[in-house]
N, CA, C and O atoms as a GROMACS GRO file, in nm:
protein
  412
    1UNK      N    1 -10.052 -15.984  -7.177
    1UNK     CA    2 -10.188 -16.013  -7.219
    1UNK      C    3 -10.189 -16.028  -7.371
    1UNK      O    4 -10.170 -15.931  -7.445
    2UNK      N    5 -10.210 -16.147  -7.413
    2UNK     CA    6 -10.237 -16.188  -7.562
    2UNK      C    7 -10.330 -16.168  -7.642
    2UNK      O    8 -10.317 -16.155  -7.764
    3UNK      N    9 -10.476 -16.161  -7.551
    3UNK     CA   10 -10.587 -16.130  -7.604
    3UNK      C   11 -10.653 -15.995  -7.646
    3UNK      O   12 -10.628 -15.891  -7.586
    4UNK      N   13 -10.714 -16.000  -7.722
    4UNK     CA   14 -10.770 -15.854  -7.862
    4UNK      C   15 -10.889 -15.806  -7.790
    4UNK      O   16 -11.001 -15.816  -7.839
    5UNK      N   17 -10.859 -15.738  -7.642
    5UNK     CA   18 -10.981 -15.732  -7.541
    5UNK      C   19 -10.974 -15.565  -7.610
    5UNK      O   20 -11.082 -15.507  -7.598
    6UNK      N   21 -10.880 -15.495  -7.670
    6UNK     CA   22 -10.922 -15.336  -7.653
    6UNK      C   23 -10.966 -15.337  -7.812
    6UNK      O   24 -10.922 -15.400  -7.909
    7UNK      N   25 -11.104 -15.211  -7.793
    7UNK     CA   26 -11.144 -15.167  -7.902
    7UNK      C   27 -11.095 -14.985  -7.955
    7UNK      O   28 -11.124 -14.881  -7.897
    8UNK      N   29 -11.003 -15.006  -8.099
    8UNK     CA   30 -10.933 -14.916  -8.104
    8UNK      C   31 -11.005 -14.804  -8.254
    8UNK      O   32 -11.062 -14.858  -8.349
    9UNK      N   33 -10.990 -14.670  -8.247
    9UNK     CA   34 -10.982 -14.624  -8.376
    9UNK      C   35 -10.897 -14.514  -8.366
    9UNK      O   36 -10.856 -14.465  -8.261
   10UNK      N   37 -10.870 -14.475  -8.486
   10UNK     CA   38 -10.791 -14.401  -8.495
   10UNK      C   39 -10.816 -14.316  -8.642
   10UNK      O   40 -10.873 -14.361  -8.742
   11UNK      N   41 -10.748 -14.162  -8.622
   11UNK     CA   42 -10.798 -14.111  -8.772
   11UNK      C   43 -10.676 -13.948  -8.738
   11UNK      O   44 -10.620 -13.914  -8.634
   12UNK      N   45 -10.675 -13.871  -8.904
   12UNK     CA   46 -10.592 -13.746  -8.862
   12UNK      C   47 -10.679 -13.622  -8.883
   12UNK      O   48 -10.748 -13.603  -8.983
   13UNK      N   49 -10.668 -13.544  -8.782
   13UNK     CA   50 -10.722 -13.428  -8.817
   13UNK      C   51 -10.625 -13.341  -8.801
   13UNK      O   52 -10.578 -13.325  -8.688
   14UNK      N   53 -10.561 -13.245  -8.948
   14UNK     CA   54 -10.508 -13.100  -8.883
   14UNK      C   55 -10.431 -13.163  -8.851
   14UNK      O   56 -10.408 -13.137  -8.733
   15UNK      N   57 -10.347 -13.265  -8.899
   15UNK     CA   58 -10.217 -13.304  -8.872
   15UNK      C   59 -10.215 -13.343  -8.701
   15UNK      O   60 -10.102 -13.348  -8.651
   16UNK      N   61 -10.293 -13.361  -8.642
   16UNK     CA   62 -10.323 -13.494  -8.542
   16UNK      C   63 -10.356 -13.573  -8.543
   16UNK      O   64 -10.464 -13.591  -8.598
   17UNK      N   65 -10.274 -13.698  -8.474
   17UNK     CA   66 -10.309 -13.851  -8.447
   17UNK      C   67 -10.386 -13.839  -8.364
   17UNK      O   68 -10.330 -13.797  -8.262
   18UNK      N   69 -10.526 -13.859  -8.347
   18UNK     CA   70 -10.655 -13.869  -8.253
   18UNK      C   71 -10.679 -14.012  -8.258
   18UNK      O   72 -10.689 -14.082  -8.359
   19UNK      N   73 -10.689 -14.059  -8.092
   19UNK     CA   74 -10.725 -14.242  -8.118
   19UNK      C   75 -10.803 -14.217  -8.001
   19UNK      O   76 -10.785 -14.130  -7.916
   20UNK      N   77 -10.931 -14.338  -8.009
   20UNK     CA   78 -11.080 -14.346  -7.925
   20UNK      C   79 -11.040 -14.453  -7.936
   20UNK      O   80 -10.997 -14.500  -8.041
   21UNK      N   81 -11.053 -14.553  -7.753
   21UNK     CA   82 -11.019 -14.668  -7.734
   21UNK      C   83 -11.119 -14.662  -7.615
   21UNK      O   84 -11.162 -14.571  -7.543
   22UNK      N   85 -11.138 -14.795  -7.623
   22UNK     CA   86 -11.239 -14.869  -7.475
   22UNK      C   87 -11.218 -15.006  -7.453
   22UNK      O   88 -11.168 -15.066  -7.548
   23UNK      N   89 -11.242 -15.066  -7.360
   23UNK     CA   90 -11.252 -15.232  -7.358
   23UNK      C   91 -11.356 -15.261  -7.402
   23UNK      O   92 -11.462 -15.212  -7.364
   24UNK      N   93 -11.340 -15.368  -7.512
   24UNK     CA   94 -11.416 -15.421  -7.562
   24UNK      C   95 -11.570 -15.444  -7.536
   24UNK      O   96 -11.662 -15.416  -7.613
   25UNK      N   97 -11.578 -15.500  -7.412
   25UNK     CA   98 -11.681 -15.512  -7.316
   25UNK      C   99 -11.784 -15.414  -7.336
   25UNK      O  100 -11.902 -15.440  -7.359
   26UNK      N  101 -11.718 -15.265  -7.323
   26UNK     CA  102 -11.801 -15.132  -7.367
   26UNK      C  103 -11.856 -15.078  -7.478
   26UNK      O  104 -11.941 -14.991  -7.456
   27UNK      N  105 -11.823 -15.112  -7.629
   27UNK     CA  106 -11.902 -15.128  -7.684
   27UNK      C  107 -12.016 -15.114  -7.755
   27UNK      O  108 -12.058 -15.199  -7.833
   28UNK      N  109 -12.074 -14.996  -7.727
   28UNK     CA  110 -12.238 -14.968  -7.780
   28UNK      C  111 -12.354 -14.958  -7.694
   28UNK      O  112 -12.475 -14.947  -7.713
   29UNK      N  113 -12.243 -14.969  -7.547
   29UNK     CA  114 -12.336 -14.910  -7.405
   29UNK      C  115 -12.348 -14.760  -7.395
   29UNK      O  116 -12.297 -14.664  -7.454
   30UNK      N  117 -12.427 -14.776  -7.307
   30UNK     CA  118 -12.470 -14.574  -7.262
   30UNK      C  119 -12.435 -14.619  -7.121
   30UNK      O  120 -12.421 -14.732  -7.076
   31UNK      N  121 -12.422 -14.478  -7.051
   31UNK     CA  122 -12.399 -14.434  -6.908
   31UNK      C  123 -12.442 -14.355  -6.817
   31UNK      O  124 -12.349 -14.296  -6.762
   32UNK      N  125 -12.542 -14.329  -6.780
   32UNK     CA  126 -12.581 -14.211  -6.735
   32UNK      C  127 -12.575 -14.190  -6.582
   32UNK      O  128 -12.630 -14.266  -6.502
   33UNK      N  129 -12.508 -14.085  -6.551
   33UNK     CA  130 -12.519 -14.070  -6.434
   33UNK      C  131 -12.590 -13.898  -6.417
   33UNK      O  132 -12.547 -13.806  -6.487
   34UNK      N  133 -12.695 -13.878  -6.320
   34UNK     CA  134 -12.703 -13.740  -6.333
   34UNK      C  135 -12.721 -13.663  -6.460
   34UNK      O  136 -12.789 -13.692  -6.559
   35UNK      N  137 -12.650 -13.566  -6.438
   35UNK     CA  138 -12.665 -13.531  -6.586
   35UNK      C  139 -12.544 -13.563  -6.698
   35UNK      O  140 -12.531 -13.511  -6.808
   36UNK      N  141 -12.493 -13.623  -6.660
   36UNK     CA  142 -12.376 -13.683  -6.756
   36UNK      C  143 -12.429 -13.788  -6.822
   36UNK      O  144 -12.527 -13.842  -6.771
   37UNK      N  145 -12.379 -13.834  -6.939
   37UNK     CA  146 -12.390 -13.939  -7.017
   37UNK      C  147 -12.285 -14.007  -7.126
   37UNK      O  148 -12.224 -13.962  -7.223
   38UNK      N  149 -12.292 -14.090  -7.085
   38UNK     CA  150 -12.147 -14.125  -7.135
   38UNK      C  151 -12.178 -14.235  -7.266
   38UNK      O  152 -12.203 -14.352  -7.235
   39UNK      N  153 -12.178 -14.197  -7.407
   39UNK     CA  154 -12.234 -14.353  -7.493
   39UNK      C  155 -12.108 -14.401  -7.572
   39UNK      O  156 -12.090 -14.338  -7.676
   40UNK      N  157 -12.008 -14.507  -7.544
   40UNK     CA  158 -11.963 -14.555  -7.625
   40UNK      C  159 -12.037 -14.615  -7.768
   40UNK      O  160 -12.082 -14.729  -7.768
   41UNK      N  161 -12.043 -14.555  -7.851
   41UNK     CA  162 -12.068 -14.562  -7.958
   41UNK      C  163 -11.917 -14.610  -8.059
   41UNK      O  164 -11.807 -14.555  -8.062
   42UNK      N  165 -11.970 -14.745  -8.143
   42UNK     CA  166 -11.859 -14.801  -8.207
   42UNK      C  167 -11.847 -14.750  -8.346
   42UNK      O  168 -11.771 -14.796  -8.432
   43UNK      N  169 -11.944 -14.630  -8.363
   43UNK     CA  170 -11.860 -14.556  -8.443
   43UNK      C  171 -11.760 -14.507  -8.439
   43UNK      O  172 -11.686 -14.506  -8.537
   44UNK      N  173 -11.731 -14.456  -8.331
   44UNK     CA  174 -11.623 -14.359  -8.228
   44UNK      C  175 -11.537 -14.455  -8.210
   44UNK      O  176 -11.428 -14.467  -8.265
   45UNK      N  177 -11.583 -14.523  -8.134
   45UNK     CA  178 -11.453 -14.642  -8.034
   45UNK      C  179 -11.390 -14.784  -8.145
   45UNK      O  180 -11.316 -14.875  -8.106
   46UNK      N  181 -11.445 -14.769  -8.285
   46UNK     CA  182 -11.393 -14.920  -8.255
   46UNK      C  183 -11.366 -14.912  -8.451
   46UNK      O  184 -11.432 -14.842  -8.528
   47UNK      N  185 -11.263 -14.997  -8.485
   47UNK     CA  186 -11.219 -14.989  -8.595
   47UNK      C  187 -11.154 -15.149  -8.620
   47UNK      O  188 -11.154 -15.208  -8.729
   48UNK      N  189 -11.091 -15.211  -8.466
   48UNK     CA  190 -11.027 -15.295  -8.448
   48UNK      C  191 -11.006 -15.361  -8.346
   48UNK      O  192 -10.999 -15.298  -8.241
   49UNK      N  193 -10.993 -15.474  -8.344
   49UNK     CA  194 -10.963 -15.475  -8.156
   49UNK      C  195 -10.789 -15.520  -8.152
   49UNK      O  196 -10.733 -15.583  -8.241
   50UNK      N  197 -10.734 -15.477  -8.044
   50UNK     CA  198 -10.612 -15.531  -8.027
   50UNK      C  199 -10.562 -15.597  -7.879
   50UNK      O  200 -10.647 -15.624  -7.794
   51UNK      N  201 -10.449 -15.617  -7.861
   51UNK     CA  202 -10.377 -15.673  -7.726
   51UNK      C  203 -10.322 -15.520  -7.669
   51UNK      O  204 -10.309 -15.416  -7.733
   52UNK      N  205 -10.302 -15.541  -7.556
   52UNK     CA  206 -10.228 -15.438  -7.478
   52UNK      C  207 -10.099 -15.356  -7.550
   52UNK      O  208 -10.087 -15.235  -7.565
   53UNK      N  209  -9.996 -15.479  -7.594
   53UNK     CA  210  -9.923 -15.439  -7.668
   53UNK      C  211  -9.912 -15.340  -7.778
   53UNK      O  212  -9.852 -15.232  -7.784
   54UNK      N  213  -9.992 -15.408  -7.871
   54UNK     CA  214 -10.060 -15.274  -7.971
   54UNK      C  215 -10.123 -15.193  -7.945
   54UNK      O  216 -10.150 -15.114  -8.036
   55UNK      N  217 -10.189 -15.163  -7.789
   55UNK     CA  218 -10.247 -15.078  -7.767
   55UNK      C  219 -10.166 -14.941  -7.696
   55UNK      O  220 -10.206 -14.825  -7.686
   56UNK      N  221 -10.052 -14.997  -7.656
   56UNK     CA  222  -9.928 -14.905  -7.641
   56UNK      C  223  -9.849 -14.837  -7.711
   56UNK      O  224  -9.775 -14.749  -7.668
   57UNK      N  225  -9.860 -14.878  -7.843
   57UNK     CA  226  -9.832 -14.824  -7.955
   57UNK      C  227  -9.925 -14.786  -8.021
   57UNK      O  228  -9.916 -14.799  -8.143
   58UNK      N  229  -9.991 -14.754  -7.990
   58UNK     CA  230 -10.114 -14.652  -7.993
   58UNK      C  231 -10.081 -14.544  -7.954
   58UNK      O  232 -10.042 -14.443  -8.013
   59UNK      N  233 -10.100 -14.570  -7.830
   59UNK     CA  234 -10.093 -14.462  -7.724
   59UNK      C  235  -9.979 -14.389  -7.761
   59UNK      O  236  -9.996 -14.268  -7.741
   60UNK      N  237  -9.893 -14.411  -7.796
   60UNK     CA  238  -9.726 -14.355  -7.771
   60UNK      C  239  -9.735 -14.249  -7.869
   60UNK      O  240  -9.677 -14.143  -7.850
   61UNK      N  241  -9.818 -14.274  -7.995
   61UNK     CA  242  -9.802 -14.238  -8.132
   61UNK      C  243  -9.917 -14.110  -8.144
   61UNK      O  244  -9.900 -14.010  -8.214
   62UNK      N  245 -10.043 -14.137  -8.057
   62UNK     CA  246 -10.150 -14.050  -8.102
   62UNK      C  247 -10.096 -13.890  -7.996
   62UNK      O  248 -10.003 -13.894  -7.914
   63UNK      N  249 -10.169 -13.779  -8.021
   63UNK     CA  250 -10.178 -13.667  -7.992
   63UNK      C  251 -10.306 -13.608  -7.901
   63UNK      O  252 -10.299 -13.535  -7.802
   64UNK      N  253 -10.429 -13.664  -7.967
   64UNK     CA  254 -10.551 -13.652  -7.885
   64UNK      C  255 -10.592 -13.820  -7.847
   64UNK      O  256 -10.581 -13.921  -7.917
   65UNK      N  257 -10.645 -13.804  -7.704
   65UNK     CA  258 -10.648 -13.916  -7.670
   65UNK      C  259 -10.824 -13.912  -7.586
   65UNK      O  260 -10.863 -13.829  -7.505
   66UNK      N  261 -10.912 -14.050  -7.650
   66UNK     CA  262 -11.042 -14.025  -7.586
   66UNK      C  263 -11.061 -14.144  -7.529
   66UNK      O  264 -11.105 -14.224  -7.612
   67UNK      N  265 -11.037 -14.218  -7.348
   67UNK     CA  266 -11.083 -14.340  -7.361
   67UNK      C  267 -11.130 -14.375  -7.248
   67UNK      O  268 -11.104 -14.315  -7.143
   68UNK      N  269 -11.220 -14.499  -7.260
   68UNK     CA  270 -11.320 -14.527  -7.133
   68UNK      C  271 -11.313 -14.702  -7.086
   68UNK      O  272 -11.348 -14.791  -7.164
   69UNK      N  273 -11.276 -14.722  -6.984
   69UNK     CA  274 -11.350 -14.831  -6.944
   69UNK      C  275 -11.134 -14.900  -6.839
   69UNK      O  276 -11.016 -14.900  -6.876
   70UNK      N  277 -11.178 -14.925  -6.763
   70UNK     CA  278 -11.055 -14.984  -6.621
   70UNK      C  279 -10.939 -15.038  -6.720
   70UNK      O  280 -10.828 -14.986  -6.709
   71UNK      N  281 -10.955 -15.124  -6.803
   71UNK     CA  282 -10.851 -15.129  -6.904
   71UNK      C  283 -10.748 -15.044  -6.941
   71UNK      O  284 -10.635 -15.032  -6.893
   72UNK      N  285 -10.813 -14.974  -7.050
   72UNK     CA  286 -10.769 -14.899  -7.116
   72UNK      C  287 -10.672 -14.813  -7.032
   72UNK      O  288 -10.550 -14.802  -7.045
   73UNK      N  289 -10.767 -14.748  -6.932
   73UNK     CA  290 -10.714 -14.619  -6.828
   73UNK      C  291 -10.604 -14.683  -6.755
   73UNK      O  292 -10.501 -14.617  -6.746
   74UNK      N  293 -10.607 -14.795  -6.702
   74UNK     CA  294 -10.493 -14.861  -6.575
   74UNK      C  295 -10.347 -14.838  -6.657
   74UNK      O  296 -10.245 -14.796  -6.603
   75UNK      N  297 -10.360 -14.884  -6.830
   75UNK     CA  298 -10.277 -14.906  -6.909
   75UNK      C  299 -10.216 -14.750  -6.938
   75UNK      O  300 -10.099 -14.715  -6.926
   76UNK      N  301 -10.319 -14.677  -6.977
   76UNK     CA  302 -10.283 -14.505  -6.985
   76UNK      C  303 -10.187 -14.455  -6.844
   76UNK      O  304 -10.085 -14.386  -6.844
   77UNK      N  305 -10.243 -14.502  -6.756
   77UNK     CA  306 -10.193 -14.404  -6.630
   77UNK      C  307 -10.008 -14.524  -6.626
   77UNK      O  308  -9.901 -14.471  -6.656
   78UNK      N  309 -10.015 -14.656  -6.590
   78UNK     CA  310  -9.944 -14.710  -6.629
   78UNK      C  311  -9.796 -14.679  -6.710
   78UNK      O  312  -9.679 -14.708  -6.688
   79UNK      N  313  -9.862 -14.612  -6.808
   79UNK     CA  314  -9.786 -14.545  -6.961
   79UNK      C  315  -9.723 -14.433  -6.951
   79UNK      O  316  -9.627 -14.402  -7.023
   80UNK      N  317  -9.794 -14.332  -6.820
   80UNK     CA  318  -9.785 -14.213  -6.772
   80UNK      C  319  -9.850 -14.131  -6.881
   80UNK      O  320  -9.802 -14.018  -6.889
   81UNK      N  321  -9.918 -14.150  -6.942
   81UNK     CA  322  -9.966 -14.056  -7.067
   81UNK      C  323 -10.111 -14.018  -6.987
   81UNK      O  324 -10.158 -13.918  -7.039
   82UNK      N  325 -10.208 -14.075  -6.860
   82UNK     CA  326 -10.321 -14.022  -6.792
   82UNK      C  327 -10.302 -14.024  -6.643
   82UNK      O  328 -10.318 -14.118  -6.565
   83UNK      N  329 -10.265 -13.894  -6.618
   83UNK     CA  330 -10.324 -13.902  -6.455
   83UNK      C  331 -10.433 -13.946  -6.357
   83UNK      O  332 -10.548 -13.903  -6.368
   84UNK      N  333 -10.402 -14.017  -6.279
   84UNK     CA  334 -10.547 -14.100  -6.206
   84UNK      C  335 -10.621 -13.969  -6.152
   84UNK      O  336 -10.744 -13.981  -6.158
   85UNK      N  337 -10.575 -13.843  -6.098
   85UNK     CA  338 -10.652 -13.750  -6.075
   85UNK      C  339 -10.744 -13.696  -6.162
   85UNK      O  340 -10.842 -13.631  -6.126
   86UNK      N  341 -10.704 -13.736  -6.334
   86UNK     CA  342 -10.789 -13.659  -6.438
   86UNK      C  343 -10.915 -13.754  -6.483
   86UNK      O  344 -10.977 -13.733  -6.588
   87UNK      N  345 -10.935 -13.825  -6.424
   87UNK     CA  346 -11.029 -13.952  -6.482
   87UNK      C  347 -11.194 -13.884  -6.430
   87UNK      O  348 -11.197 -13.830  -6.319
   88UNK      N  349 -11.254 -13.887  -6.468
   88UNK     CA  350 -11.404 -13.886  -6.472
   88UNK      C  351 -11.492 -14.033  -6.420
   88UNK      O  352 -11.479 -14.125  -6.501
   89UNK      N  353 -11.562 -14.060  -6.322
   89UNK     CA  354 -11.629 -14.212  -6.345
   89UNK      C  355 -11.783 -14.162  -6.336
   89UNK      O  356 -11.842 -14.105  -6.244
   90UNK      N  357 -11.821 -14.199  -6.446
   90UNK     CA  358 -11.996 -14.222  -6.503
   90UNK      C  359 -12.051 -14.309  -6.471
   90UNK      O  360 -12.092 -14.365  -6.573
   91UNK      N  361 -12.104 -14.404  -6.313
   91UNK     CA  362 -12.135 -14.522  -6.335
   91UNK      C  363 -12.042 -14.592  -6.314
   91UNK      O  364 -12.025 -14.681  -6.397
   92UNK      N  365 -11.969 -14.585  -6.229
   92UNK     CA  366 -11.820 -14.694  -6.243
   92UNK      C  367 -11.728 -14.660  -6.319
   92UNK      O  368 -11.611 -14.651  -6.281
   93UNK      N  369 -11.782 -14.625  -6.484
   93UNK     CA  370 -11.665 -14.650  -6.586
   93UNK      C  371 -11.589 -14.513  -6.556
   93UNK      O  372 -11.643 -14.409  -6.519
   94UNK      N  373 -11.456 -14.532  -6.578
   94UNK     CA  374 -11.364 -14.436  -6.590
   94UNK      C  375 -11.369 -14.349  -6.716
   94UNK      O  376 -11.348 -14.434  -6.803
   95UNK      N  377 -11.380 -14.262  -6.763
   95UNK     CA  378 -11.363 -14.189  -6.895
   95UNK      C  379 -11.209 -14.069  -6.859
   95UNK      O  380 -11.181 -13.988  -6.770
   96UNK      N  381 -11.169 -14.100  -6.936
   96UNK     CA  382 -11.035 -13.950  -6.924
   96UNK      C  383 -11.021 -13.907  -7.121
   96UNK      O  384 -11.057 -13.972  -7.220
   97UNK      N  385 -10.968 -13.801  -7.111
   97UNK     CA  386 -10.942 -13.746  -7.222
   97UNK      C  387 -10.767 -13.661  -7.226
   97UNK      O  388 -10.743 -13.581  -7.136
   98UNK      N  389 -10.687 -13.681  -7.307
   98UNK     CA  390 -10.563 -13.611  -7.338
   98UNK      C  391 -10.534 -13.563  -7.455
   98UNK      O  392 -10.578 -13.611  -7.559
   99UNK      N  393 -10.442 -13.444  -7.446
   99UNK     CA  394 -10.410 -13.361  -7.572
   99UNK      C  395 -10.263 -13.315  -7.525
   99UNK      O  396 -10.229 -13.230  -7.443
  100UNK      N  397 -10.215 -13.371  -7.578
  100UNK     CA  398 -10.071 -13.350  -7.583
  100UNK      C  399 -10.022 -13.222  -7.666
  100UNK      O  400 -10.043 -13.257  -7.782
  101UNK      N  401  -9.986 -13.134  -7.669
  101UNK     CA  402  -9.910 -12.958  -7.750
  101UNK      C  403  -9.769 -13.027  -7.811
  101UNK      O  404  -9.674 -13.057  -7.739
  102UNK      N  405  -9.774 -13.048  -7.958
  102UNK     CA  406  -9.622 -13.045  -8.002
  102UNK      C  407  -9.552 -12.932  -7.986
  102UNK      O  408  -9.616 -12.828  -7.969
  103UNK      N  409  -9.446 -12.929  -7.987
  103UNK     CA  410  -9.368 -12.799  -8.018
  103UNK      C  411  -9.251 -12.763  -8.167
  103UNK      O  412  -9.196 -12.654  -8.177
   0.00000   0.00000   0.00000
């Protein structure tokens, strides 16, 4: 996939790589299901958009991981870095979250 469909950010806290990614598509939507609510906000999610490719090198590199939308996640679980059991869906969208422990 060639196209700049994922929206990426990234930042360090405390000496962690933390990256918030979504498909593009998502965006500056809300979600509500029940009492959950889910708002991609592109403060959070978006810095850049990239291809799959770069979005794997993302993934490989960060420590905390926050991301939402069939994309992103197919590519995570894919990667083995998200279990399909750990996923959350709000409305359809998938949300999962990871934190990897250095040693």
């Amino acid at each position: 996939m060639k196209d700049e469909n994922i929206s990426v950010k990234t930042w360090r806290i405390n000496g962690e790589n933390v990256l918030a990614a979504c498909d593009a598509e998502l965006l500056g939507k809300e979600f509500i299901q029940g009492e959950l609510t889910l708002k991609v906000f592109v403060s959070f999610y978006h810095d850049e958009y990239v291809n799959e490719e770069e979005f794997v090198i993302y993934l490989r590199n960060a420590t905390i991981i926050n991301l939402v939308g069939k994309r992103v996640i197919n590519i995570a679980i894919r990667e083995g870095i998200v279990d399909k059991n750990n996923i959350i869906y709000i409305k359809s969208v998938p949300h999962a979250q990871a934190v990897y422990m250095l040693k």
